[in-house]
C-alpha positions in Angstrom: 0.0 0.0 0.0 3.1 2.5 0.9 4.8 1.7 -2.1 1.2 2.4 -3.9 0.8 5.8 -2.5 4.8 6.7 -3.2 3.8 5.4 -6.7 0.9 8.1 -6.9 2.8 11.1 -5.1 5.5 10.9 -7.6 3.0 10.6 -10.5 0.9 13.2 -9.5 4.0 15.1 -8.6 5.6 14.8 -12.6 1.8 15.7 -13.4 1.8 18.7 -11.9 5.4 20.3 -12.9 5.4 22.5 -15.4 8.0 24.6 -17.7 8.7 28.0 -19.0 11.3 30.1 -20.4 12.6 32.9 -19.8 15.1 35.6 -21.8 17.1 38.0 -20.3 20.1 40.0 -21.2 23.4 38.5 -20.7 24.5 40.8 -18.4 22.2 39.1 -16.0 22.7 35.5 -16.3 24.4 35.1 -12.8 21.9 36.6 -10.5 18.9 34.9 -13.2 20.6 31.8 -12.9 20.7 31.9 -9.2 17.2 33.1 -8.3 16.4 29.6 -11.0 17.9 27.5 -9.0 16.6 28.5 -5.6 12.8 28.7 -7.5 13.4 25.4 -8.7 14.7 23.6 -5.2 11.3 25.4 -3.5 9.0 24.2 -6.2 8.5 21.0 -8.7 8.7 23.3 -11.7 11.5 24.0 -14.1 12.6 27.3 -15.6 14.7 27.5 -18.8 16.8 30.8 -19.9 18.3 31.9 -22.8 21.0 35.0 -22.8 21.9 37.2 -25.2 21.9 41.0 -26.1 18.5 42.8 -25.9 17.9 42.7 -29.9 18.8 39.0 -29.8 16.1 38.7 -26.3 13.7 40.3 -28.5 14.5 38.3 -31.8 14.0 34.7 -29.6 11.0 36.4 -27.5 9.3 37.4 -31.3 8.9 33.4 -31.9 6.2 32.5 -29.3 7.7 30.3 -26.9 9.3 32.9 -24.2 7.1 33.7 -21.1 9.1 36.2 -19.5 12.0 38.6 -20.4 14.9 40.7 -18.1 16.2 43.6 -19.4 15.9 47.1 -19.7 12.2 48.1 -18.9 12.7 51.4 -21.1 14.0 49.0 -23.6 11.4 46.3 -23.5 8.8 48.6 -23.3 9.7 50.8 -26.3 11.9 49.8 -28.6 11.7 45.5 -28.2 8.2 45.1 -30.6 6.9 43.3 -27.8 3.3 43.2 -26.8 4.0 42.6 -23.2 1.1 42.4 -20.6 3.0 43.2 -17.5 6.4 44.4 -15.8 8.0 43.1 -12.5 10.7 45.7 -11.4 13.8 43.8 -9.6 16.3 46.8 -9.3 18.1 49.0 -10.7 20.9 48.8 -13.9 24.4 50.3 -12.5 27.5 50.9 -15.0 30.9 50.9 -14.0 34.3 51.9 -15.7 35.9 48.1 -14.2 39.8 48.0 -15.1 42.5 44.5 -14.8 44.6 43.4 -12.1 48.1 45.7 -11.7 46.2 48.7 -14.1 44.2 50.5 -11.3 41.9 53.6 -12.3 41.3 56.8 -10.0 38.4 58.2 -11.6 36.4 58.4 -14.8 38.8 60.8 -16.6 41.9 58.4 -16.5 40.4 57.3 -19.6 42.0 60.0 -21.2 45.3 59.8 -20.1 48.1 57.4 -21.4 47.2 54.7 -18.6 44.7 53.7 -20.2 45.3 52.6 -24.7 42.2 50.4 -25.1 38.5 50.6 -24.2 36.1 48.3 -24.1 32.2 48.8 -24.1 29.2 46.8 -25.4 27.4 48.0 -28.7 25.7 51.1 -28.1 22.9 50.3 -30.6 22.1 46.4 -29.1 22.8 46.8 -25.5 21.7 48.5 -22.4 25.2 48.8 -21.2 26.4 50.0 -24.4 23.6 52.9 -24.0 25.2 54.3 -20.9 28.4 54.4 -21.4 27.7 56.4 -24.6 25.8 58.8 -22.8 28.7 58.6 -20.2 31.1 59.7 -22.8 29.0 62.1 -24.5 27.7 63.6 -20.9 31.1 63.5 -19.6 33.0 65.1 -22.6 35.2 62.5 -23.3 33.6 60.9 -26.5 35.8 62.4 -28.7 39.0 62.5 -26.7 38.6 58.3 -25.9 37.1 57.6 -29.9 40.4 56.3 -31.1 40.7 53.7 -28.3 37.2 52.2 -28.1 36.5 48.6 -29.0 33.3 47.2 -28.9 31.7 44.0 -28.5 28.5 42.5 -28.4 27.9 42.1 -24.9 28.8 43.3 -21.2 30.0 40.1 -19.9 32.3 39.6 -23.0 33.0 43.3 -22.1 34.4 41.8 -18.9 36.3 39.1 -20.1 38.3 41.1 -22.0 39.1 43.1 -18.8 39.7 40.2 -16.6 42.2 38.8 -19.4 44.1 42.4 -19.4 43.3 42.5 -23.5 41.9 46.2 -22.8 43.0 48.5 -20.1 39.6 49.2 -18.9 36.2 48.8 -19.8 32.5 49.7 -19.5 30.2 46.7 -18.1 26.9 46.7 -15.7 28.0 46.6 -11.9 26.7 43.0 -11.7 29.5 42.0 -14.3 31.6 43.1 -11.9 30.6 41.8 -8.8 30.3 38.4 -10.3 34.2 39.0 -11.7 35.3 40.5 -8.6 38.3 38.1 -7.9 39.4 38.4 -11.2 39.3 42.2 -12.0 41.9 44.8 -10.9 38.4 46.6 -9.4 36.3 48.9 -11.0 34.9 52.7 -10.7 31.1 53.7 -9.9 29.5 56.3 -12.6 27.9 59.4 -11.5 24.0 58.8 -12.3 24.1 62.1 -13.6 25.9 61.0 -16.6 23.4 58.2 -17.8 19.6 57.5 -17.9 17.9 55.6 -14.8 18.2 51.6 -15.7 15.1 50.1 -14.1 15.5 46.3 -14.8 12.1 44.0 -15.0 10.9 41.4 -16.3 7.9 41.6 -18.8 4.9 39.1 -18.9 4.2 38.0 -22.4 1.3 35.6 -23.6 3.0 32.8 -22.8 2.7 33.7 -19.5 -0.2 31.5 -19.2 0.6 28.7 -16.4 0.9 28.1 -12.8 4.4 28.1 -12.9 4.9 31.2 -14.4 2.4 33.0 -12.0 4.4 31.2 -9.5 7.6 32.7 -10.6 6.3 36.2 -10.9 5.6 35.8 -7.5 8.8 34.4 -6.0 10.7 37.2 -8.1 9.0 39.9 -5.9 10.3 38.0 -2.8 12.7 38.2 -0.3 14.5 35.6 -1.6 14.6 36.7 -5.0 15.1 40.0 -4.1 18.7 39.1 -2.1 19.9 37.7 -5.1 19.4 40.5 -7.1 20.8 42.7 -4.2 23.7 40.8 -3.9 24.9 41.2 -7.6 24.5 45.1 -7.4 20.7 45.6 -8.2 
């Protein structure tokens, strides 16, 4: 009889787990991949994520299958094509000048100076990352001075690994980036908010949104739990 009713609680238990997916920018994929894992120990569902830069988030989200998306809410709710029912804030989008081991950085302006050869930053027309730190060089006046020495890549955390190898001098990448390369970076530099527009990350409800598991999620992302993940990679 025990082994009957272990039989049906396992059963009953596959019967009732269900999947989604979620995109999000690939800036993100540590604390995303975190708050996953700790969603999926507390519940019997699974959550799949795909990474990329915001136009390839939006590209995979335009085909139907993606639930949910992270990114930029300005982003996703203007310029992504998305018809998206709902937005979940989880923090707030920081960038940071982040520099290699034995090349330290005083302030913003070092940029110009002959410490520092090579630049890295994300695409400014792809990424949210790449966004700021074009209005940080245009804000700052120090487009034109740095334009020679820019490189630019698809995404933030490629961004980084070019930073934590010591291929660039210094780079712009999203504080998260840089908490989660922390051991590996020479250290990095805050930006004056002044310099950029406010990055309020979220995550949009699309139409196939339509589960118990994804409700379920939307709810443990506005959590404590959720919430000290994000918190604890800068947002």
């Amino acid at each position: 009889m025990r082994i009957l009713v272990g039989i049906f609680f396992i059963a009953a238990t596959f019967l009732y787990a269900q999947e989604i997916k979620i995109a999000s920018g690939a800036g993100y994929k540590a604390p995303v991949m975190e708050v996953i894992s700790q969603f999926e120990k507390e519940t019997s569902h699974k959550v799949y994520a795909l990474f990329g830069n915001m136009k390839q988030v939006s590209a995979q989200a335009a085909d139907g299958e993606i639930a949910l998306v992270l990114g930029d809410k300005k982003y996703l709710f203007q310029k992504s094509g998305l018809a998206f029912r709902n937005f979940v804030d989880v923090g707030e989008g920081k960038p940071v000048l982040a520099y290699p081991k034995n090349r330290p950085l005083a302030k913003l302006e070092d940029i110009a100076s002959h410490k520092v050869q090579r630049l890295v930053m994300p695409q400014p027309k792809k990424t949210i990352y790449g966004i700021a730190a074009d209005e940080i060089l245009e804000n700052s006046a120090l487009k034109e001075i740095v334009s020679q020495k820019i490189y630019e890549v698809a995404t933030a955390p490629q961004a980084a690994t070019y930073i934590l190898t010591g291929e660039v001098d210094a780079g712009f990448i999203n504080l998260t980036a840089a908490l989660a390369n922390k051991d590996k970076i020479g250290g990095y530099i805050r930006i004056d908010p002044k310099f950029y527009t406010p990055i309020i990350i979220s995550v949009g409800e699309l139409e196939p949104c339509n589960n118990e598991a994804c409700s379920e999620f939307l709810i443990f992302l506005q959590g404590q739990k959720a919430r000290k993940i994000f918190e604890k990679y800068g947002l």
